[in-house]
N, C-alpha and C positions, 0 to 999 in steps of 0.2 A: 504494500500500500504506500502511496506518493500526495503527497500535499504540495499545492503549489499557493505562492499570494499575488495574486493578476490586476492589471491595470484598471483601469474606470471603464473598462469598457468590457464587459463578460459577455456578451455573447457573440463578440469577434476574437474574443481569448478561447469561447468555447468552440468555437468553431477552427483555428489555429490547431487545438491542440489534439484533433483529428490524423494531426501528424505521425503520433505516436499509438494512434489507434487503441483509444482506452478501453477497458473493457466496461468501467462502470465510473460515471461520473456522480458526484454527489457535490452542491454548495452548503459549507459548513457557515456561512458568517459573510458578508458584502465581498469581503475579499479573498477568501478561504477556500480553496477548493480541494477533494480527496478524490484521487483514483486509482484504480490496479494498469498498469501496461509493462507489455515484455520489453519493450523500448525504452528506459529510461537512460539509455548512454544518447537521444536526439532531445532531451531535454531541455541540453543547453541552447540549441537552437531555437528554442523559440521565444518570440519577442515579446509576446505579452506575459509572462511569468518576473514576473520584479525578483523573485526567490523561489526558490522549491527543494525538496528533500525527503528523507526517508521519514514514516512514520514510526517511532518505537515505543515500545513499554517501557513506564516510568523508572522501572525495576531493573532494567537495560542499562542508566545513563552511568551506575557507579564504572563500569566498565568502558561507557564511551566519550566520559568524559577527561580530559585529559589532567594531569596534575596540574595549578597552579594555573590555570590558563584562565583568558577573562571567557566570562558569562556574556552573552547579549541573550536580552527578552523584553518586549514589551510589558509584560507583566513583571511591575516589582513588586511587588509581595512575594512572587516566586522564585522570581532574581536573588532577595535576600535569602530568604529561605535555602537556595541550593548554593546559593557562595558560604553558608555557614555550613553548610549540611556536609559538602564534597571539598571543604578548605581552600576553595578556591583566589586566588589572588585579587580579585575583584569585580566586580561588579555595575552592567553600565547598562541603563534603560536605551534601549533603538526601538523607533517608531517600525510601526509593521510593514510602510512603504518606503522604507528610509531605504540606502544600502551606503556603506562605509570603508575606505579603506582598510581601515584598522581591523574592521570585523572581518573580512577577507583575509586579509592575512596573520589577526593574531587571537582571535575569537574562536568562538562556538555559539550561532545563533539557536536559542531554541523559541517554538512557535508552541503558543498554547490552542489547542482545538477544540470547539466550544461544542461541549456534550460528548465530550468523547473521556473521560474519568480516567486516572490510572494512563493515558497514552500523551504523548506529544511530538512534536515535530523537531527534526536536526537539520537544519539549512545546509545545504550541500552545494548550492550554484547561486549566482546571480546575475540578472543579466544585463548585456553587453554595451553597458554605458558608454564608453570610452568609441566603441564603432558609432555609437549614433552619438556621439557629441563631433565627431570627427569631420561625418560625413554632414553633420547639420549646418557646423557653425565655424568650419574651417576651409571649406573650400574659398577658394581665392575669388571666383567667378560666381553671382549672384543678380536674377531679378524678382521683384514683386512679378511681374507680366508672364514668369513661368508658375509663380506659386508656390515650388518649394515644396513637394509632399513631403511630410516627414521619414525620417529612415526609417523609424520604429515601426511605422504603417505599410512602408514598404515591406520591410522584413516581414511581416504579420502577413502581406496578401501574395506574398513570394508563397511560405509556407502553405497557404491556404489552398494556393492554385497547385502546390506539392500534393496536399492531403486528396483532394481533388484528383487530379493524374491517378495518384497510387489506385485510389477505389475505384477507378473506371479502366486501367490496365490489367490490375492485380499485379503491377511492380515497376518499380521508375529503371528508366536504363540509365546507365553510368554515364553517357554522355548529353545532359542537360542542357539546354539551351535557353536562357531568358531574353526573349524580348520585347523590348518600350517603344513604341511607335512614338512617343510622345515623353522622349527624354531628357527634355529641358536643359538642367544643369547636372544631368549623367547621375542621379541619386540611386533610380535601381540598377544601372551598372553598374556601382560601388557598392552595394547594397550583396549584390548574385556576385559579384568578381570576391568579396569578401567571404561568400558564404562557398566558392570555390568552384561554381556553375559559369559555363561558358555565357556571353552577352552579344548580342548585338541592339543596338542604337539609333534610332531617327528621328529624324525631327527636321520642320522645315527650313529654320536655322540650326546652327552648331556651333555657335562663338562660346557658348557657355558650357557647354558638352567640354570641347574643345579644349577652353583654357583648364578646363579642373582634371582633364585628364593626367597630364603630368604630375601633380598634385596626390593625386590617386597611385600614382607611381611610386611615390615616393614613403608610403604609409605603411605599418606593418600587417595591413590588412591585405595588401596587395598578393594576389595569386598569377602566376603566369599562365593564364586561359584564353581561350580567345574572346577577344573584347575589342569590338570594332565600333564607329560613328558612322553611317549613311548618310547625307542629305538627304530627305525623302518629305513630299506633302503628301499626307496619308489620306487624302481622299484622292488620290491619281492611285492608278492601280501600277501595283509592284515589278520591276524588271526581274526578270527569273534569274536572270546570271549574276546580277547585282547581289539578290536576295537567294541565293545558292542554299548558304549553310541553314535559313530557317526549313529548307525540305529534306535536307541529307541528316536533320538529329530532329531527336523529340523537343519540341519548341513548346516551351510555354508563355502566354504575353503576361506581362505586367506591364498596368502603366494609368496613368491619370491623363485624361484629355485635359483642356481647356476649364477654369472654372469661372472664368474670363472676367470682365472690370470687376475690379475690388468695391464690391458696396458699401457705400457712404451713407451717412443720416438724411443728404441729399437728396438721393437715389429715388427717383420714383418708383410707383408699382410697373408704371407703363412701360420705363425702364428695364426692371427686372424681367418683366416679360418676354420684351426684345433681346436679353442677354440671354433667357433661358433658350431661347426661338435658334439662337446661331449655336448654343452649346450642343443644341441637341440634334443640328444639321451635321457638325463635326462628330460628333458621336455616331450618329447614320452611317456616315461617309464612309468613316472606319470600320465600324463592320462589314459594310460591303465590301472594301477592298479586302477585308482578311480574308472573307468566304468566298469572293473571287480567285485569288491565289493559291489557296491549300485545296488537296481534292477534297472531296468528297470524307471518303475512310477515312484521310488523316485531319481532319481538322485538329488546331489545336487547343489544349484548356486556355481559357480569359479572364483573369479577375483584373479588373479595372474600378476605379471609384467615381462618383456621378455628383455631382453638386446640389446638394439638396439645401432649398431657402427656407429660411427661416421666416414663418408666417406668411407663406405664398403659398400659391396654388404651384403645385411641382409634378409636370406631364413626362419628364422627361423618361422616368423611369417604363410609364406604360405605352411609350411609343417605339421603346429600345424591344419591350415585352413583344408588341405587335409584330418589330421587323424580324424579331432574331427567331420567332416561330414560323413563320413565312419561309425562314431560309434555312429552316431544320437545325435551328440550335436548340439547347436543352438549355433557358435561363433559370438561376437563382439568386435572390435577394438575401443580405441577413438585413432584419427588419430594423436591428439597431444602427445610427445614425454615429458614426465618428466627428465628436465635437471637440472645440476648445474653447476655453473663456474668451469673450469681447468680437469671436469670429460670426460673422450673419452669414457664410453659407459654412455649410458641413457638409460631411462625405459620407457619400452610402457604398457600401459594397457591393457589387454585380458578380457574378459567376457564370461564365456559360462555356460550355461542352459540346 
């Protein structure tokens, strides 16, 4: 049994964690989640897990606890308790979304599980701040006009469109291939070249692709895979010699289209309307040309994110619904919306097969 503690967002964490193919999910507490899976060495891979680890019995810790070493727990009454209990050197409260250098390398985090008597949780992983602060807030090349999806969301809909693939093949082949139609400033290239999967790249400009690649080079994230930039406007349909490598490996897309002007207090409805109107011609677009280019058999999986307003009427999702059955895709929604404080549009999740 495995505990994880997941970001604000559970049911794009529960849908991620399809990766590992749990046997049984249970939510113990807002943040708290227990399940059994034979996978727990792809763990670390996943993005929305803030911490996870083994579940043990209380009666366990005299032996897993190490001499002299500090404690973390949110819970201090318990903290105190086991630094007198096990003589431990001291003693230090961590928030349950927190994560710390100190407690990575000189700690032992334990999680209390609510309703669960006699067991508790030994933190074993956490995840991989340092690639999403890298990839967020250190590349050189940056606009508002591309938007900037987060790495964290990338990583999350990388995995998703993973879990995806596996339960429609019954196994991923070794050589992966991620590609962004709509890759701004190269985040899910950095994102899949990190994670060790082959990329290719387009977009209708590439000055910001472009400059951060080098950058990308330079990082200890960097894997030697293939990792290319195309020019391409992805409502023209694709040249086959150009676009070679997405037919010769298993291609998966990730990517964000357009979420287009940044809405202001300004901003009218009539406005928004019209922004929705062109966001969701460029969304059209792009699935035509994808389903033009792949045959038939192989099309590939698609998780992409869609611009969902805040207090507007929002078509776009059921007109993607209309085309993508028309053209013999297999669409899914997760119904939870990826938000962040002070932002007026959010991102929804898409899936199709």
């Amino acid at each position: 049994m495995y505990f994880a503690i997941i970001w604000n967002h559970p049911d794009i964490a529960l849908k991620e964690l399809q990766l590992v193919s749990p046997i049984t999910v249970e939510k113990k507490a807002d943040h708290i989640i227990l399940f059994d899976t034979k996978f727990p060495h792809q763990l670390p891979f996943l993005s929305s897990l803030i911490k996870w680890g083994s579940v043990v019995e209380n009666a366990e810790l005299a032996t897993l606890l190490p001499w002299k070493k500090i404690l973390w727990t949110a819970d201090t009454a318990r903290g105190l308790t086991m630094k007198k209990k096990f003589l431990l050197k001291r003693f230090k409260k961590v928030d349950l979304l927190h994560t710390d250098k100190e407690v990575k390398e000189k700690g032992i985090e334990l999680i209390t599980l609510p309703s669960m008597q006699g067991y508790c949780g030994i933190v074993e992983g956490y995840q991989n701040i340092q690639l999403y602060e890298i990839v967020d807030f250190e590349k050189p090349a940056r606009s508002m006009q591309t938007w900037m999806m987060p790495a964290k969301l990338t990583h999350a809909l990388i995995n998703i469109g993973i879990a995806s693939l596996k339960k429609r093949t019954k196994m991923l082949p070794e050589q992966l291939l991620i590609f962004d139609p709509f890759c701004g400033t190269g985040t899910t290239g950095f994102v899949a070249n990190a994670l060790g999967y082959h990329f290719i790249g387009s977009d209708i400009k590439l000055n910001f692709a472009l400059q951060n690649q080098q950058r990308r080079k330079q990082t200890q994230h960097y894997h030697h895979q293939l990792f290319s930039f195309i020019e391409q406007d992805i409502s023209k349909p694709l040249d086959a010699d150009k676009f070679q490598e997405l037919l010769t490996h298993q291609t998966l897309i990730i990517t964000e289209g357009r979420l287009w002007p940044v809405i202001k207090q300004t901003t009218t409805a009539e406005q928004i309307k019209e922004y929705q109107r062109r966001v969701k011609n460029l969304y059209l677009q792009f699935i035509q040309t994808i389903t033009d280019f792949f045959p038939q058999k192989d099309k590939p999986t698609m998780v992409f994110s869609i611009p969902y307003y805040i207090g507007q009427e929002n078509s776009i999702e059921e007109q993607i619904l209309f085309l993508t059955q028309n053209l013999g895709w297999k669409m899914e929604t997760i119904n939870e919306v990826y938000k962040r404080e002070q932002q007026k549009v959010w991102r929804k999740i898409v899936i199709l097969q």
